[in-house]
C-alpha positions as CSV (number, residue, x, y, z in Angstrom):
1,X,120.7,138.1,106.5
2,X,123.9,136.6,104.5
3,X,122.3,133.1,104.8
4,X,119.1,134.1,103.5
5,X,121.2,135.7,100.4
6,X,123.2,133.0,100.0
7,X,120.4,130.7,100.5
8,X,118.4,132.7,97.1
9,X,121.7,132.7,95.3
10,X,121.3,128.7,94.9
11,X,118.0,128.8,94.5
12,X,117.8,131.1,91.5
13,X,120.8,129.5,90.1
14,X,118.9,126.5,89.8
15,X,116.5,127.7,88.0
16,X,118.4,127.6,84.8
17,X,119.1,124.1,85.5
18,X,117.7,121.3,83.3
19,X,114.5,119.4,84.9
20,X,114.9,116.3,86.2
21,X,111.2,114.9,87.2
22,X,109.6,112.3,85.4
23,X,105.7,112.2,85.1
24,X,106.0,108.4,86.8
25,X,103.0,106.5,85.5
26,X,103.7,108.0,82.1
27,X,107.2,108.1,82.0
28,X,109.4,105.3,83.1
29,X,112.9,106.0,84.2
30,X,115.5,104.9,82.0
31,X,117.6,102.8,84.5
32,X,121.6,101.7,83.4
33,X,122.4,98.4,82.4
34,X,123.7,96.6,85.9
35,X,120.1,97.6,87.6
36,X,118.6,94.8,89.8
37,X,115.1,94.4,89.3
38,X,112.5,92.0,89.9
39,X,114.1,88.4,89.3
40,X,113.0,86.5,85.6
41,X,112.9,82.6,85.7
42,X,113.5,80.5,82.5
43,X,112.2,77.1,83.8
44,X,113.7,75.0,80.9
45,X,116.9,76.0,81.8
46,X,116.9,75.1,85.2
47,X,119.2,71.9,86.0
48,X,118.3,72.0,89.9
49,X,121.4,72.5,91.3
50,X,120.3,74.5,94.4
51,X,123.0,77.1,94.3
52,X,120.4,80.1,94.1
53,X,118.8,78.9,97.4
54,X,122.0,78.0,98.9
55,X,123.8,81.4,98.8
56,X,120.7,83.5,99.0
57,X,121.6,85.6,102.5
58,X,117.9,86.0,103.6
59,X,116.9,82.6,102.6
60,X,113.7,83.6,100.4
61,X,114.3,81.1,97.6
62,X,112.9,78.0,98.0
63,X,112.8,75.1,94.8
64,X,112.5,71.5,94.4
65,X,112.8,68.9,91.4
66,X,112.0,65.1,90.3
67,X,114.0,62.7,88.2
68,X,112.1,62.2,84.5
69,X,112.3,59.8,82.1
70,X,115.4,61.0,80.7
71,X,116.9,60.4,84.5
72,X,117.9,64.0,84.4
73,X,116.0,66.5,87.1
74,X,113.8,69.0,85.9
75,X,112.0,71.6,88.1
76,X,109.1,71.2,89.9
77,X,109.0,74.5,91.9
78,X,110.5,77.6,92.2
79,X,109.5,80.1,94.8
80,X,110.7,83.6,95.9
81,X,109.4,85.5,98.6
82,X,110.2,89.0,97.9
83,X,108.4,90.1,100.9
84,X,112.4,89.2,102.3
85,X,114.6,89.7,99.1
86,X,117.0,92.2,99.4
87,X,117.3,91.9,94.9
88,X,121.3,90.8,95.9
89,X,121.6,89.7,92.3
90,X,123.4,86.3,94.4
91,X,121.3,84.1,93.0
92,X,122.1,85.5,89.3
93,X,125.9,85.2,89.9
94,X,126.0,81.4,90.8
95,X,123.4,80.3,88.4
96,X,126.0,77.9,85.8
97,X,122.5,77.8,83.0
98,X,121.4,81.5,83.5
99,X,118.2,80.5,84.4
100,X,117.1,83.3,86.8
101,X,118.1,86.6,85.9
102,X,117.4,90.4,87.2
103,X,115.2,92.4,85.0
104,X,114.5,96.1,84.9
105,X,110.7,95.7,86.6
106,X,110.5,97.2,89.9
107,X,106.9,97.5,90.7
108,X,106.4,95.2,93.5
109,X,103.8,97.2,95.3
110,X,100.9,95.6,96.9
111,X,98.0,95.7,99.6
112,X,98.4,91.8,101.1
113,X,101.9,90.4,102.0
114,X,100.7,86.7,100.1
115,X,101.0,88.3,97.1
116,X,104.6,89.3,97.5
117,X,105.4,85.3,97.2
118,X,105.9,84.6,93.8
119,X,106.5,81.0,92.4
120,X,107.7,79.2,88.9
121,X,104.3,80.2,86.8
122,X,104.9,84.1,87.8
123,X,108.2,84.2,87.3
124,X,108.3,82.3,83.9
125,X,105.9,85.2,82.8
126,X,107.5,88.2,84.0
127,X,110.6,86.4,81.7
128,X,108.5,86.7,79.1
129,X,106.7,90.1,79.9
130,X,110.0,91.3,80.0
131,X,111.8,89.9,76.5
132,X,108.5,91.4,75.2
133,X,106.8,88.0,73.8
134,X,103.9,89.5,76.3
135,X,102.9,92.4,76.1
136,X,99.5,93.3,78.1
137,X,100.0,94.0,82.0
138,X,96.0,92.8,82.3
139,X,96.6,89.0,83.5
140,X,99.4,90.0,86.3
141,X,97.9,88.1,88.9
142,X,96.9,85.0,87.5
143,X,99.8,83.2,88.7
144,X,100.4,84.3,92.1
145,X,101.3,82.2,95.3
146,X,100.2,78.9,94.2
147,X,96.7,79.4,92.9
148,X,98.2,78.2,88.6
């Protein structure tokens, strides 16, 4: 009988609390600064160094590049599978030209495990979904796998 007094005690005294749920579709959480999101690719900045694929612990990132004109590389492709990525935020760390960074989308959710591998075009435009140059959600799926 103590526990069960004890037990309404908290209950009621939470009541008075502040509420904390968020009406998700409608409200998005407000995450801190260091969260680890979904990975943002800026191609042009990419110098092909391999260091993202090489310390990646699950091994999900796979890229390549060619020699231009210029006789530097340049990116050919980039390719996560996020079907495997733990979101480590490795990959961001060792990255010498910032080209892949974390960003604050999480929304990964889908019915086929293809569409969890994302390659340079998809990335490139979550970067700019992201730094808000787009802003509809409509054309998320024009770029997955290798179908661009």
């Amino acid at each position: 009988m103590f526990g069960f007094l004890k037990g309404l005690k908290v209950t009621f005294a939470q009541l008075a609390h502040k509420k904390v749920t968020l009406q998700y579709p409608d409200q998005m959480p407000d995450f801190g600064e260091r969260f680890r999101g979904i990975h943002k690719f800026y191609p042009e900045k990419c110098i092909v160094c391999n260091q993202c694929a090489r310390v990646c612990p699950t091994s999900c990132i796979s890229l390549s590049g060619s020699r231009r004109e210029d006789k530097k590389l340049h990116i050919d492709t980039y390719d996560i599978n996020f079907e495997i990525c733990i979101l480590c935020d490795l990959c961001t760390e060792v990255c010498p030209t910032e080209a892949i960074q974390m960003s604050d989308q999480f929304e990964l959710a889908t019915y086929s495990r293809v569409d969890l591998y994302k390659n340079i075009y998809w990335l490139d435009e979550n970067a700019r979904r992201t730094d808000g140059v787009i802003e509809s959600e409509g054309n998320q799926d024009s770029a997955v796998g290798g179908e661009k």
